[in-house]
Backbone as ProteinMPNN parsed JSONL, in Angstrom:
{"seq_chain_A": "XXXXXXXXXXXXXXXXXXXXXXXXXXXXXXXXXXXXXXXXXXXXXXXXXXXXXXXXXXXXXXXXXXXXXXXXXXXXXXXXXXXXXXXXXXXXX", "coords_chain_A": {"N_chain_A": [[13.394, 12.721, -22.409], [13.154, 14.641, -19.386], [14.834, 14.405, -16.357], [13.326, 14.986, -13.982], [10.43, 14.687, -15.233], [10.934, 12.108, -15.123], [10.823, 11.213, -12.499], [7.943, 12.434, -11.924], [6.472, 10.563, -12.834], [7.493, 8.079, -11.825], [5.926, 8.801, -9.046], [3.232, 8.992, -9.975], [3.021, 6.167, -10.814], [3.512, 4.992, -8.282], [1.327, 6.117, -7.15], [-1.043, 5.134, -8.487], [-0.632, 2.701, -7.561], [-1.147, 2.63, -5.301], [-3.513, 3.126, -4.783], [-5.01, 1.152, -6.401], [-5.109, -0.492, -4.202], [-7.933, 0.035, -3.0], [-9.494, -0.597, -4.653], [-9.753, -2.776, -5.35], [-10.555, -3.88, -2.567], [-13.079, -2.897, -2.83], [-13.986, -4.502, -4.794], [-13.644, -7.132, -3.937], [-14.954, -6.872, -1.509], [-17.881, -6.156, -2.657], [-18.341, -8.575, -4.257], [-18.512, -10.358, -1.813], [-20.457, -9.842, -0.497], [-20.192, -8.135, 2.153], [-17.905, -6.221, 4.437], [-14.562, -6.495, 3.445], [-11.208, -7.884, 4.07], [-8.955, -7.893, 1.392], [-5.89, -10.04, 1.384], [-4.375, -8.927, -0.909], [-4.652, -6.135, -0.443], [-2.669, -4.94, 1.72], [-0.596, -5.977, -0.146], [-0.757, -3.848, -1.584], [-0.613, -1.825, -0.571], [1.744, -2.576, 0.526], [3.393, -1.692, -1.63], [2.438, 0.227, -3.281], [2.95, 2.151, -0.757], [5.87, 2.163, -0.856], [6.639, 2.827, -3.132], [5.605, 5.59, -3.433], [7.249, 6.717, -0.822], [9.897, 6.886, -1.879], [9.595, 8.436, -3.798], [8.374, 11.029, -2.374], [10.907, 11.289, -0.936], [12.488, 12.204, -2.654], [11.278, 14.767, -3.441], [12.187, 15.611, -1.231], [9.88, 16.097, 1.125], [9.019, 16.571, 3.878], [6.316, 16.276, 5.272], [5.425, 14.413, 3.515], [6.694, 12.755, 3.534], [6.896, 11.343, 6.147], [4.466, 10.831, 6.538], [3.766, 8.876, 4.82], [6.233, 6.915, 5.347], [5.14, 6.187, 8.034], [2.925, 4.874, 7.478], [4.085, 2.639, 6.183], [4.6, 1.232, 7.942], [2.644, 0.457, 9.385], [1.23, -0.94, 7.331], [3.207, -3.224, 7.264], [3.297, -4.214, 9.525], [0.391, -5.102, 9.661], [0.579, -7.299, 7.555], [2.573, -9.097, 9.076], [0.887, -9.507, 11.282], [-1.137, -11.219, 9.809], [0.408, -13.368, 8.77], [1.538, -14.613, 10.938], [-0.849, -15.207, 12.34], [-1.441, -16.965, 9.771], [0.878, -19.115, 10.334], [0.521, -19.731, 12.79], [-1.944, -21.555, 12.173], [-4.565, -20.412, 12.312], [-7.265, -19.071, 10.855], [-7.044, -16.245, 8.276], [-8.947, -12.919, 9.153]], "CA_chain_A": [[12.615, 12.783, -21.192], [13.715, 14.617, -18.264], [14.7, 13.673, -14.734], [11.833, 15.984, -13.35], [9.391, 13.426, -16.399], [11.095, 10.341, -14.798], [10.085, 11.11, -10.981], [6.478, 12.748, -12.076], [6.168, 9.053, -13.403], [7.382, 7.483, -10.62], [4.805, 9.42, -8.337], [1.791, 8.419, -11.018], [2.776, 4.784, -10.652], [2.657, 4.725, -7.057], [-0.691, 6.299, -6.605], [-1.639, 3.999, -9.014], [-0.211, 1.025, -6.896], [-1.38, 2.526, -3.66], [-5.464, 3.462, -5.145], [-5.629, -0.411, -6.463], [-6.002, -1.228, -2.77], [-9.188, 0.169, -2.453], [-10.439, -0.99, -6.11], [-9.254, -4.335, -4.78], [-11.016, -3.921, -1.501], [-13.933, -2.464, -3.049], [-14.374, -5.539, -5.675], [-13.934, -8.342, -2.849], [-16.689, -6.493, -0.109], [-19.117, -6.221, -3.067], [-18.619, -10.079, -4.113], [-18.655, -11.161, -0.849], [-21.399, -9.019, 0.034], [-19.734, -7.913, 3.502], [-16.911, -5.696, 4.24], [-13.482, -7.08, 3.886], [-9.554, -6.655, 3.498], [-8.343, -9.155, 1.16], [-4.529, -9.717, 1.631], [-3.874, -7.778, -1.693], [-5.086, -4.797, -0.433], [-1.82, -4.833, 2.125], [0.637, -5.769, -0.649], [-0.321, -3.301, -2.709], [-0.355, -0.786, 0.373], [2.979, -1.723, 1.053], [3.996, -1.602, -3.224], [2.021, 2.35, -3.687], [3.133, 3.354, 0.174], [7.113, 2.368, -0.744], [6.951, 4.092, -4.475], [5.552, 7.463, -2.8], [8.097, 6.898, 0.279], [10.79, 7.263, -2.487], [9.0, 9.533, -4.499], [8.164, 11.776, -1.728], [12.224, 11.236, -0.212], [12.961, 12.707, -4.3], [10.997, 15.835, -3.693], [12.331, 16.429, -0.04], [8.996, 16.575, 1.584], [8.889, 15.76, 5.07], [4.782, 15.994, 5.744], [4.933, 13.005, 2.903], [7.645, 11.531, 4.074], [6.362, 10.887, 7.258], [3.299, 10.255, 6.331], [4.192, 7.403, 3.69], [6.92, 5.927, 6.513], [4.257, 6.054, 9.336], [1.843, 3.834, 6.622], [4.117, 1.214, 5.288], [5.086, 0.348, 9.152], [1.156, 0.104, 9.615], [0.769, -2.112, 6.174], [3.865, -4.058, 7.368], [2.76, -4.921, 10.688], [-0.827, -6.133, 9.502], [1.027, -8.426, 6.878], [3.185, -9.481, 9.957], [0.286, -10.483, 11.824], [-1.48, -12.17, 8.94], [1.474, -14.347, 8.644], [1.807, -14.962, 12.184], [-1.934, -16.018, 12.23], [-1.813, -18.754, 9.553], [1.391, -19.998, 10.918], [-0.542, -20.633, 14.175], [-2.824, -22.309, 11.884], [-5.42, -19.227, 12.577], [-7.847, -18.262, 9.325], [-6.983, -14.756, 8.642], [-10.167, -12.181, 8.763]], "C_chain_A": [[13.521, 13.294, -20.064], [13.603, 14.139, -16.827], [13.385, 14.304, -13.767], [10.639, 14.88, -14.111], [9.161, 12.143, -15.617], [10.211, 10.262, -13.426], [8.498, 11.957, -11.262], [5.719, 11.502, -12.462], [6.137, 8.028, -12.571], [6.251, 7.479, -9.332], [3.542, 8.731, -8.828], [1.699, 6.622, -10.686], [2.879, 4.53, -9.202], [1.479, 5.317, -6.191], [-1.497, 5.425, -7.303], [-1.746, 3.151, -8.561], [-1.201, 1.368, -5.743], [-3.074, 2.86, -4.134], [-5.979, 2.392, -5.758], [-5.835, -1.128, -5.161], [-7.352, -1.068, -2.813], [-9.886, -0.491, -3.603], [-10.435, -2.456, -5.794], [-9.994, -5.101, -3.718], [-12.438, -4.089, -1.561], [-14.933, -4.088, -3.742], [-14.484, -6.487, -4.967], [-15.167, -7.984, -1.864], [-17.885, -6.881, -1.238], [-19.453, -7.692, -3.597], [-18.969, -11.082, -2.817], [-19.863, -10.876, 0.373], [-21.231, -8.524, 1.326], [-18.032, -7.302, 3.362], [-15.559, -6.336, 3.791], [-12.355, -6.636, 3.212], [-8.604, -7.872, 2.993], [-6.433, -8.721, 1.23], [-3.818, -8.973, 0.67], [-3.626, -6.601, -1.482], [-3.638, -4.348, 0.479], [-0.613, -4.917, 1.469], [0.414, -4.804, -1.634], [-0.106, -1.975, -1.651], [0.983, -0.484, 0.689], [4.088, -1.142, -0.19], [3.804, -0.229, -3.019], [3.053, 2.891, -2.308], [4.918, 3.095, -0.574], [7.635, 3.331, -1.795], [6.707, 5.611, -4.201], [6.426, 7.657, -1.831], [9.265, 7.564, -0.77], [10.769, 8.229, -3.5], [9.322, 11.127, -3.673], [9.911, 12.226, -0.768], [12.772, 12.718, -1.375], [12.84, 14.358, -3.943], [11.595, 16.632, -1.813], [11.168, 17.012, 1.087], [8.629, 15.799, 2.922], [7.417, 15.589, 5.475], [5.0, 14.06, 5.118], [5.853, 11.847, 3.323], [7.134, 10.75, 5.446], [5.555, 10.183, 7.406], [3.54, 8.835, 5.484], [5.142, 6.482, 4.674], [6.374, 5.608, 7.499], [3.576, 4.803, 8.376], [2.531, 2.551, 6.254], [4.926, 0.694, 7.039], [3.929, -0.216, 9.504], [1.209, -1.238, 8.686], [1.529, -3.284, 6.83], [3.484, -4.76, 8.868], [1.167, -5.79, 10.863], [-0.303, -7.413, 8.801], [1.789, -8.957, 8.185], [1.736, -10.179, 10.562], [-0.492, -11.449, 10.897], [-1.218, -13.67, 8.868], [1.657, -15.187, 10.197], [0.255, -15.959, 12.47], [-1.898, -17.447, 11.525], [-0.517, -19.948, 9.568], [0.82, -21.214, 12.28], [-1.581, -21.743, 13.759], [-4.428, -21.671, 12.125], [-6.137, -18.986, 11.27], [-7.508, -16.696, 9.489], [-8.283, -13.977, 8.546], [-10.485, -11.738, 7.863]], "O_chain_A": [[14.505, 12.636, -19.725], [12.629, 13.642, -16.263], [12.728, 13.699, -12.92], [9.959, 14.249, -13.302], [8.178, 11.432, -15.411], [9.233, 9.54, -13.235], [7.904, 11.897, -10.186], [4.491, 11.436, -12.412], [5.218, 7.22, -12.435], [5.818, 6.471, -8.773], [2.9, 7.973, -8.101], [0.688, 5.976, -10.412], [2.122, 3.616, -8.875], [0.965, 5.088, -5.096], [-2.542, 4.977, -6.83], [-2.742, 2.463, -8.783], [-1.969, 0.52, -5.287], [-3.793, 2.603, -3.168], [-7.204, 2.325, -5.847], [-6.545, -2.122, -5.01], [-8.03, -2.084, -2.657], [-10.998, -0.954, -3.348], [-11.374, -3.165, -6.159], [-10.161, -6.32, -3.679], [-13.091, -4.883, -0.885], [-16.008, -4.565, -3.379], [-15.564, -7.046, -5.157], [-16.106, -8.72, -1.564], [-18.739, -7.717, -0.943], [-20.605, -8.11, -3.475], [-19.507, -12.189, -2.824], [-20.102, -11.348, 1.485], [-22.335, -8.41, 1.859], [-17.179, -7.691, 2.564], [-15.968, -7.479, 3.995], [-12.183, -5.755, 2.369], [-7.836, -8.574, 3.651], [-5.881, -7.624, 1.16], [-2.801, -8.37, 1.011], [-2.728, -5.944, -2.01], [-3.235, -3.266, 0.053], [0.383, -4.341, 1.906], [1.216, -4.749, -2.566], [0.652, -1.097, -2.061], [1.53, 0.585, 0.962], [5.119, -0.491, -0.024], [4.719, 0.507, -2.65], [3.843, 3.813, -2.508], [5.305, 4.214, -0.909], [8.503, 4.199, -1.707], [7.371, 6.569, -4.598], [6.645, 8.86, -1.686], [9.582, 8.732, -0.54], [11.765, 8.761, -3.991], [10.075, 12.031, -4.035], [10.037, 13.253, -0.102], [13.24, 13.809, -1.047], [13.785, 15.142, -4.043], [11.418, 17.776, -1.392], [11.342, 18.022, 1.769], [8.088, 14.696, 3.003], [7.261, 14.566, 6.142], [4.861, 12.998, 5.726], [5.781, 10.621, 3.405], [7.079, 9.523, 5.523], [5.537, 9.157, 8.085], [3.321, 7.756, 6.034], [4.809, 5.303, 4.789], [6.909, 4.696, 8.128], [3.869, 3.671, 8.76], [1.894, 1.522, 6.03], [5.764, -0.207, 7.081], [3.978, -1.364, 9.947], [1.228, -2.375, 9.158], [0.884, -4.31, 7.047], [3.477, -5.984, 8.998], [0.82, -6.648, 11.675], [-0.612, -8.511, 9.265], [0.959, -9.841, 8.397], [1.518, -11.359, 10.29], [-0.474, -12.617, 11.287], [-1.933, -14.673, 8.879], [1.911, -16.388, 10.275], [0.269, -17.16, 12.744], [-2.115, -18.554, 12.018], [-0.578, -21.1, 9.14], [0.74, -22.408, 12.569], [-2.031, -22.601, 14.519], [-5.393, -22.436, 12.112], [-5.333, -18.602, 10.421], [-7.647, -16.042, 10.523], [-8.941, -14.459, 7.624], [-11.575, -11.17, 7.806]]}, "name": "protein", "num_of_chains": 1, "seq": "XXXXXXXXXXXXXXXXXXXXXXXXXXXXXXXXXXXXXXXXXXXXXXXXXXXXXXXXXXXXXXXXXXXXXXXXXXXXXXXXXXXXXXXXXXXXX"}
């Protein structure tokens, strides 16, 4: 297997990681019959966005780079407030 195999693999498994958010998202709204963003959907946002951050570092591509480092400061700052909420003793939404 070559090194070109290994990182085309790497790539695959974090679109994989980062497109189980929505399957994740998708499966909780329709049980709960109302939209919602269960806290998975953020760790797997910040699992897929960090495997394409390093993916996308691999191939030298600054659009993705950007784009993937702009997203897992987003993911990381919702899990931040999350946390901050049910310290306060807050239900999260």
């Amino acid at each position: 297997m070559s090194n070109q195999d290994i990182w085309l693999m790497v790539g695959f498994a974090g679109q994989a990681m980062f497109s189980m958010r929505f399957i994740i998202q998708w499966l909780k709204s329709e049980r709960m019959k109302k939209s919602v963003i269960p806290l998975a959907f953020w760790y797997f946002s910040v699992a897929g966005g960090t495997i394409l951050l390093f993916y996308a570092i691999h191939r030298r591509d600054p659009v993705f780079i950007v784009g993937q480092a702009t997203g897992l400061f987003i993911y990381a700052r919702n899990l931040y407030f999350i946390f901050m909420d049910k310290r306060r003793g807050q239900p999260a939404e």
